[in-house]
N, C-alpha and C positions, 0 to 999 in steps of 0.2 A: 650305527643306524639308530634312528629317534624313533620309537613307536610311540603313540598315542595314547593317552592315559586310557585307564582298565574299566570305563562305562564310558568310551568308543568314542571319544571328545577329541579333539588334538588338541596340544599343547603349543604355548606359542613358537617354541622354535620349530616342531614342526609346520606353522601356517605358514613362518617366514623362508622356511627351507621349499612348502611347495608354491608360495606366488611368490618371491620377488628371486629368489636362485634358484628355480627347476634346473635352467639351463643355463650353460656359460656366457652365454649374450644377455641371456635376463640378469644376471647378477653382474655385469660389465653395464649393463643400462643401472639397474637400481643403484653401484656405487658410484654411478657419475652424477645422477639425480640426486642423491643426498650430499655429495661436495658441492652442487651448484645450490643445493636451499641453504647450505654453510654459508656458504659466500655471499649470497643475497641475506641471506636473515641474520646474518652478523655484521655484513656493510648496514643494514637499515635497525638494527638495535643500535650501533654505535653512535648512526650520526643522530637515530632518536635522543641519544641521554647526553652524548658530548658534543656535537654542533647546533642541532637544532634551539631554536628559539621558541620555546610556545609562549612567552609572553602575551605575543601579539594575540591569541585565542585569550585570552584572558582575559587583557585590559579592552577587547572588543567581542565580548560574550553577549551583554543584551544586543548589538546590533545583528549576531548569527539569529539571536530565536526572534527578537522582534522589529528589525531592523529599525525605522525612525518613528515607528509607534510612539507617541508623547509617553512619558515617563508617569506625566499624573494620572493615567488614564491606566498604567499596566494593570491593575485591577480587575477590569474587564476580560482582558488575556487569560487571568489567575481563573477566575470565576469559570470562565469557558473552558477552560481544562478540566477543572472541576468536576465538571456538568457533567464533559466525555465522560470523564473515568468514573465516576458514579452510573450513569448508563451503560457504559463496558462492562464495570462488573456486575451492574442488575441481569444485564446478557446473557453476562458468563454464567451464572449463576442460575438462571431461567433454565437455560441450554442444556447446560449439566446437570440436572435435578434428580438425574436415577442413575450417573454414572458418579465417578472418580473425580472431587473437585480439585484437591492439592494431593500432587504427587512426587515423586525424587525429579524428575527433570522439573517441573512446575516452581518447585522450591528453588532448584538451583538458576529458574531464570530470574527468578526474583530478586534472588541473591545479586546474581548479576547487573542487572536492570540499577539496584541498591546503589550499587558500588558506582558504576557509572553516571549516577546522578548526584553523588557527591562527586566525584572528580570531575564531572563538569560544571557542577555549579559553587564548587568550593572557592575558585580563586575570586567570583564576584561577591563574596563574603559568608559568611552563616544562614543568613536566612533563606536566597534562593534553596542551596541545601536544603534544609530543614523543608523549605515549600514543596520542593520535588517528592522526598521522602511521603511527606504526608498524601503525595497526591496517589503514590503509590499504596501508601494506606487506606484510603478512601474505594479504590480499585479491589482491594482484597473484603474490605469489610462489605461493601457492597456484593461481593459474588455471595456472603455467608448470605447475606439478607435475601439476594434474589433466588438461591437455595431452596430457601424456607419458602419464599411465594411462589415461588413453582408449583411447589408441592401442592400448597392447600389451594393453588390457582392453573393449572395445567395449560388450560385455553390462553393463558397469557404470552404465553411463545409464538403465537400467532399475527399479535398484535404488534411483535417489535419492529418490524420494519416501519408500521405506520410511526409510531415512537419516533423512531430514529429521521425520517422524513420532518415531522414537524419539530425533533430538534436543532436540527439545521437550519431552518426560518430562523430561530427564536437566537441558536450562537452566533449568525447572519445579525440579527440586527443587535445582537450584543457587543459585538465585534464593530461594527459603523456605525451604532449609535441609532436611538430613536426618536420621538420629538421630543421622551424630557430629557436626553441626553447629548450632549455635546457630539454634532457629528467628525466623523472620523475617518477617513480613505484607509483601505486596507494596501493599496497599492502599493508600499514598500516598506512593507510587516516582515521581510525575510523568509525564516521559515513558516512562519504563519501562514504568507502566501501561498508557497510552496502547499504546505497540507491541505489551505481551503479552497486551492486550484484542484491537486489530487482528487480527494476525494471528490468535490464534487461532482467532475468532469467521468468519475468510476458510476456514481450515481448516476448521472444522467446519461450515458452512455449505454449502460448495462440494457433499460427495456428497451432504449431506440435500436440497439442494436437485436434481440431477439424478434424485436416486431420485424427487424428486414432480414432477418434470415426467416422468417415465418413466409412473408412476402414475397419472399424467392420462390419460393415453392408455392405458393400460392395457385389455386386452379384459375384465377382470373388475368389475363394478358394482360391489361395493363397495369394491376398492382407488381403481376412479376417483372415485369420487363422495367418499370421504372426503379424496381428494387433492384437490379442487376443493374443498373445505368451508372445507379451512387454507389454502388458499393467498387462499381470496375474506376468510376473516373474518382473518387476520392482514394483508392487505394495507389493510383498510379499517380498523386500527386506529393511531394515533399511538405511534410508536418510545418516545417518552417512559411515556407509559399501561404499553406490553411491557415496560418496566425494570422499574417499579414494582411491576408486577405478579410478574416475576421474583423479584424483592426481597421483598416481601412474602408471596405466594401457594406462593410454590415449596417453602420452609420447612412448610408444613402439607400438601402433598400428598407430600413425603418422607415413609419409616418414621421413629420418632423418635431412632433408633441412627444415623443420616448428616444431618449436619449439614455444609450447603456454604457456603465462606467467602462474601462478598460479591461478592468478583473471579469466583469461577464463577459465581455468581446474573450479574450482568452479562453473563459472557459465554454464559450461555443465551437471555436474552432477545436479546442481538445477534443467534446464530445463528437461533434463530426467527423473527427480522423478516424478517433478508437471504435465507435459503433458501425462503421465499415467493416475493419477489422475483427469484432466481436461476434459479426454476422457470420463473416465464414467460420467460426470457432463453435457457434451455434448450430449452422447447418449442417459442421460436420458428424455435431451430435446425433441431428435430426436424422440423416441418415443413417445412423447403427439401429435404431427404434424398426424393427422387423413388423414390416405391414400389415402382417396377419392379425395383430394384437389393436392396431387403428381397426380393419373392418369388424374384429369378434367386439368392440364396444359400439363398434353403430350398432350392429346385428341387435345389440343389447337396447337400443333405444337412446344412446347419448348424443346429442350433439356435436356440432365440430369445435364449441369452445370448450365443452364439458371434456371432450377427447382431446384436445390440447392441451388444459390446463391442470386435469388430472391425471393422464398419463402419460402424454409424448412428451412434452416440457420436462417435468419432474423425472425423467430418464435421460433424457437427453443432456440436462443441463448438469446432472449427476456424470456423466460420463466425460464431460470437457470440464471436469473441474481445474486440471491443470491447466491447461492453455489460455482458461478464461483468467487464471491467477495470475500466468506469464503477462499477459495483456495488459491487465492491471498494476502490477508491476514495471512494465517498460513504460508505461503511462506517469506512472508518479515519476520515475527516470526523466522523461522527455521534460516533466518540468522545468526543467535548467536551461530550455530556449525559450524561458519568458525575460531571459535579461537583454534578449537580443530584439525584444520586442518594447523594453523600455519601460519593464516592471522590474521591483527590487524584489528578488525573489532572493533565496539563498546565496544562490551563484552568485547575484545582483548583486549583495551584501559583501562580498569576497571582493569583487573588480573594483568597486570602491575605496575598501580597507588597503588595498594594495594600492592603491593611486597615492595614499598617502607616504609620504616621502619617508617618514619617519621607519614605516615599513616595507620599506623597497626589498625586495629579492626575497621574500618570506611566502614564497607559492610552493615548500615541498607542505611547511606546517600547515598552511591553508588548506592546501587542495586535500592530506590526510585526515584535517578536522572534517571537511567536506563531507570526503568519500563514506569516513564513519559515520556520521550520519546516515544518510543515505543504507547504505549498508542494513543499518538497527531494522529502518524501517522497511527496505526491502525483504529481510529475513523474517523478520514480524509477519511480513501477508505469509511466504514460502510459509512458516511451519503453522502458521493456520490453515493454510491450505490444506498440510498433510495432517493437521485432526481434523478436518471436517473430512477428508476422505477415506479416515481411518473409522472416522463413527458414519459413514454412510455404507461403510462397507463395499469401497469401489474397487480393493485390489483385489475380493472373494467374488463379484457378481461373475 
């Protein structure tokens, strides 16, 4: 019999003796589970290093990150990467100014991050490499810097959202170009698009949607009832259907003097699916906020925006932090049906690479570069999510 080490811990064979073989079913499940991850994870390392082809990711790497973006212009791309990860790490940096900046998992994602960004950019030569690296650099040096301004500036953590709003105008017209520059269509940038569809569509989605979960509840009949209208007939309609219709419909109910490229038609119809969506994730918050605590601040003299945006929001919005991450997540996911709408978005970048003859039957290598991607960046919001609810302290309220 295994007892447990002598300051009352278990040991690993005991953990494996009481969750995977308590009982003889459990341990007839667990070793059938491990011969089917055998099977699977050793059919998909084999054909990874002995049939597969990743060539084709290779010799068509600028067209995954920037699909037909002109070549003399990728400068602007570099620049706008930049910019982020300079702003990300003044962020992080700001953010964390009285806690733990670099820690063991912290290091180890970097490490990570390291490594992946020479293996992906090594086979289009040395410098991509080296560009990536240093962007990562710029990311960590910046967090020391915005560290130190935190500190002797506290109120500036206040300010970042506006920050971050007007630097989107500014990588917006970095990115197309202004009058002294060469204009430029973002429309089949690959992932480029992909991200500056994402986020925007998070952005703009996020207030429209707390103003109609606000709406809902609203004491006025018809702010409520026509917030209930959109949020029931947008939610009952397919994400595909809202593109299309963005695409097509939008263009005739503008004046005839504004004319919006394709990439805004897309990301109107994004923001109008998910701010539906973000409403009920919102209002669910709205209702765990115990009423008592809205009338003892009137009772106090506040108002109803003072008592919104001081304490039902900031509680509320605390409390759905996962669902509103899931959201945002299946959001940047859902971008992969802008290829069906006739932008070259990531996915877009893929159906064409394969049309070429050269690279016929190379959709396990594709779809896996794909997915990993995808993946990086889905995992990236997940474990931001879990520090921001770890320094808000949502598992203890």
């Amino acid at each position: 019999m295994i007892n447990s080490g002598s300051n009352g811990q278990s040991t690993p064979l005991t953990w494996v003796k009481q969750n995977l073989f308590s009982t003889w079913h459990n341990g007839l499940l667990t070793i059938f589970s491990l011969l089917f991850l055998y099977w699977l994870g050793s059919g998909l390392i084999g054909w990874a290093f002995t049939q597969a082809q990743w060539g084709v990711i290779g010799a068509n790497l600028r067209l995954f990150f920037v699909g037909l973006y002109p070549a003399e212009l990728l400068w602007r791309a570099w620049t706008t990467l930049a910019i982020i990860m300079t702003l990300g790490g003044l962020s992080w940096g700001i953010l964390t100014r009285t806690g733990v900046l670099f820690n063991r998992t912290t290091l180890m994602i970097f490490g990570i991050l390291g490594a992946i960004c020479v293996a992906i950019a090594l086979p289009a030569g040395i410098q991509p490499s080296l560009l990536l690296l240093g962007m990562l650099s710029i990311l960590i040096f910046g967090a020391l810097i915005g560290r130190q301004v935190g500190k002797r500036i506290p109120s500036l953590a206040n300010w970042l959202p506006l920050i971050w709003l007007l630097a989107f105008f500014v990588l917006l017209w970095l990115l197309e170009g202004g009058l002294l520059l060469r204009k430029v269509k973002i429309d089949e940038s690959g992932l480029i698009l992909t991200l500056f569809v994402a986020i925007a569509s998070i952005f703009l989605s996020f207030p429209f949607g707390v103003l109609l979960a606000l709406g809902r509840q609203s004491s006025l009949p018809a702010i409520r009832w026509l917030s209930i209208a959109y949020i029931e007939l947008i939610r009952g309609l397919p994400l595909i259907g809202i593109l299309f219709v963005a695409q097509v419909m939008l263009p005739l109910v503008l004046p005839a003097n504004v004319r919006l490229e394709r990439v805004m038609r897309a990301i109107a119809g994004f923001t109008i699916f998910a701010a539906a969506y973000l409403a009920e994730n919102v209002r669910g918050g709205l209702q765990s906020i115990p009423r008592g605590q809205v009338e003892a601040a009137k009772a106090l003299g506040l108002n109803t925006p003072l008592v919104l945006g001081l304490i039902v929001l900031p509680q509320a919005l605390k409390a759905v932090i996962p669902t509103i991450v899931g959201q945002f997540i299946s959001l940047f996911k859902d971008t992969s049906l802008l290829a069906i709408v006739g932008l070259v978005d990531l996915l877009g970048v893929s159906q064409s690479i394969l049309a070429n003859p050269k690279y016929l039957g190379r959709y396990g290598e594709m779809y896996l570069f794909i997915a990993a991607i995808y993946w990086v960046c889905c995992y990236s919001m997940s474990l931001a999510s879990r520090k921001l609810e770890k320094k808000l302290g949502t598992d203890n309220r």
